[in-house]
Structure formats: C-alpha cells, structure tokens
N, C-alpha and C positions, 0 to 999 in steps of 0.2 A: 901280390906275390904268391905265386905256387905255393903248397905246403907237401915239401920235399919227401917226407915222410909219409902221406901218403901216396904219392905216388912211385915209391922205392917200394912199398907192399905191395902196390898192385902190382907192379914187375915182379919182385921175386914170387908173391902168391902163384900167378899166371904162368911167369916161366917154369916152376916146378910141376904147376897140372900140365902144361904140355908136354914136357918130359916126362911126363907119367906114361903117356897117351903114345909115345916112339915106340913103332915097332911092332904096335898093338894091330892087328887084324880085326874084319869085321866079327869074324867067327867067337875070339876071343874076348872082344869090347861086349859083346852080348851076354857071355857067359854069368853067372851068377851058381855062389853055390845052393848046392842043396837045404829046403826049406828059408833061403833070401832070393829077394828077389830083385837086388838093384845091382847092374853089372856095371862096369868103366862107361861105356857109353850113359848109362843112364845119369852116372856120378858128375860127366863129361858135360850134356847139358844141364845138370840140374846148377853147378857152379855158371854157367850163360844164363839162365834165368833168374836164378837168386841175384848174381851179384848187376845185371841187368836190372831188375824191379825197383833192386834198393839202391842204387847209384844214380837213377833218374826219378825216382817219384818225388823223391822231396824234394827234387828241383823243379818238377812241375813239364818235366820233360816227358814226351812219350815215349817208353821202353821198346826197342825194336826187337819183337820177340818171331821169329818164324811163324807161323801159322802149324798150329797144332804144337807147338814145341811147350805151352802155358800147360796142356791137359796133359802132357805128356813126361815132363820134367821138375816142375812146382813141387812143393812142398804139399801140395793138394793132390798130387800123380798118387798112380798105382802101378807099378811095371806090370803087374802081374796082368793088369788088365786093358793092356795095351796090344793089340795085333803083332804079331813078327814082322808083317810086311808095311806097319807104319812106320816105323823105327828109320832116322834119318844113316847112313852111311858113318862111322865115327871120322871118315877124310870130312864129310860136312860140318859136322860137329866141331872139330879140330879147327877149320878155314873160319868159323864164326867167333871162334875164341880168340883166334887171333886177330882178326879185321876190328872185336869188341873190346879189344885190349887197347889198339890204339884212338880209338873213337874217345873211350872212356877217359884213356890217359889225357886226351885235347878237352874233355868235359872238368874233369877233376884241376889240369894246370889252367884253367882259367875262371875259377871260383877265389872270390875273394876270401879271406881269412870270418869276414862279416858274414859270407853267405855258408860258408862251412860250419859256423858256430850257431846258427840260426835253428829252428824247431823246426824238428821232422812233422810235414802234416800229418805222418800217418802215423806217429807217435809222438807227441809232444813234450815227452817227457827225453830225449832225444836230441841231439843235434844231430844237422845234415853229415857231418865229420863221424859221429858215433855210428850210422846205419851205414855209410859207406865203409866205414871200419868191418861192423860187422857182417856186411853181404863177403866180405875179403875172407874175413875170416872163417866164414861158413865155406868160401870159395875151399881153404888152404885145412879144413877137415876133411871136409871130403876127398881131396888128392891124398892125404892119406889115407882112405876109404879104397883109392883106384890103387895104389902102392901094395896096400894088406890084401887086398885082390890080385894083383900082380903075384906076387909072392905067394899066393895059395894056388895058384895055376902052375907056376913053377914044380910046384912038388907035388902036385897031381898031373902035370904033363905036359911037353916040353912047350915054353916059350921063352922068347930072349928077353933080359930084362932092358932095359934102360940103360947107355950109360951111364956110368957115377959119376954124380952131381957133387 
C-alpha cells in the first residue's frame, strides 16, 4: 500500500516550487543578489537534483539527472563558476520538475511499506522513507529560498509575483 503521506509532500512540496517559478523570466530566474550567488533558476534545479539523488539511490535506481545538471546544481555546485551560456532555460528547468514529479510520484506509490522502512545505502543509519523525506524537505527550503528572492526583486524592481497560494 502507498504511503499517503509521503506522497501528499511530494505534491504539496513541488506544487509550491512551481508556483514559485510562474511568471519568472529567464532574466530574473538568473538574477541573484549582490555578494550571493544562487538565483531561482539555480534553487530551481538544485531541488531536481537533490530530491532526484535521494529518491532513487537507496532504491538502487539510477537518478536521471541531465548532463551537466550534477556540476551544476548539487550540493557540490558553484554558481559563481558556472558560464552564463551553460545555464539551462528555467522553461527547462520547470518542464523537468514536472515530468520528475510524476515519474517520482509512480516510484514512491509503489514501494512497499518494507522497502520504505529499509536502510539508506548511503546512510545506514536512515531509512529509505527518512532520505526521501529529507531530499522533500530540502526541496520545500529552498522554494522558500526562490519566494525571499522573489520578494527581494519585487522591491528592487518591477516583477509580478505569483498568485496566492
């Protein structure tokens, strides 16, 4: 049987970072302020690669990560030293989150309750349920990462926010 509860995170997690992401221009998903250097786009994929790594490694699954997206958006990235003209489109971006939303969603409702409670290899100390918990939750910090970005462009200059959610 499913476990309802995490797949009601991954929805609400995911549907809030998209809604972050409406409305956002390439110009602006780029932007970052002064002395930081991770913009919406970079927050954009690093939530696809985070919650990508840790949603399939301990199942022994191989993460579908873009090519170049790993040096680029990981925990291991440097925005700062990344080219302008590698940097994917955030319509790319956005199209990947969604396709990995449902992919994930058909991976997560067919794990059993045994295979969720099971030992992360990559952390033993860990169940498969705790790492997929936490790539969510790392997902649904950083949308408030793109949100307080939002908000700081707002009143340094003009962009429309988001609907209210």
């Amino acid at each position: 049987m499913a476990d309802e509860t995490l797949l009601n995170l991954l929805d609400d997690v995911r549907s809030k970072t998209l809604k972050e992401l409406q409305n956002l221009d390439d110009t602006h998903a780029r932007w970052a302020p002064p002395n930081l250097q991770n913009s919406c786009l970079w927050h954009a994929g690093h939530a696809y690669v985070v919650t990508e790594f840790l949603t399939l490694r301990g199942l022994k699954h191989e993460p579908q990560i873009p090519e170049g997206w790993f040096k680029m958006f990981s925990w291991e990235s440097n925005p700062a030293h990344i080219s302008p003209e590698s940097w994917p489109p955030l319509e790319e971006v956005v199209a990947a989150l969604k396709a990995q939303h449902q992919r994930l969603r058909d991976v997560i409702a067919g794990l059993s309750p045994e295979q969720l409670d099971g030992p992360d290899p990559g952390n033993t100390n860990r169940t498969i349920r705790f790492t997929i918990m936490h790539g969510l939750h790392d997902e649904a910090r950083h949308s408030g990462e793109i949100s307080l970005l939002r908000k700081l462009m707002s009143r340094c200059f003009v962009v429309r926010s988001p609907a209210a959610f």
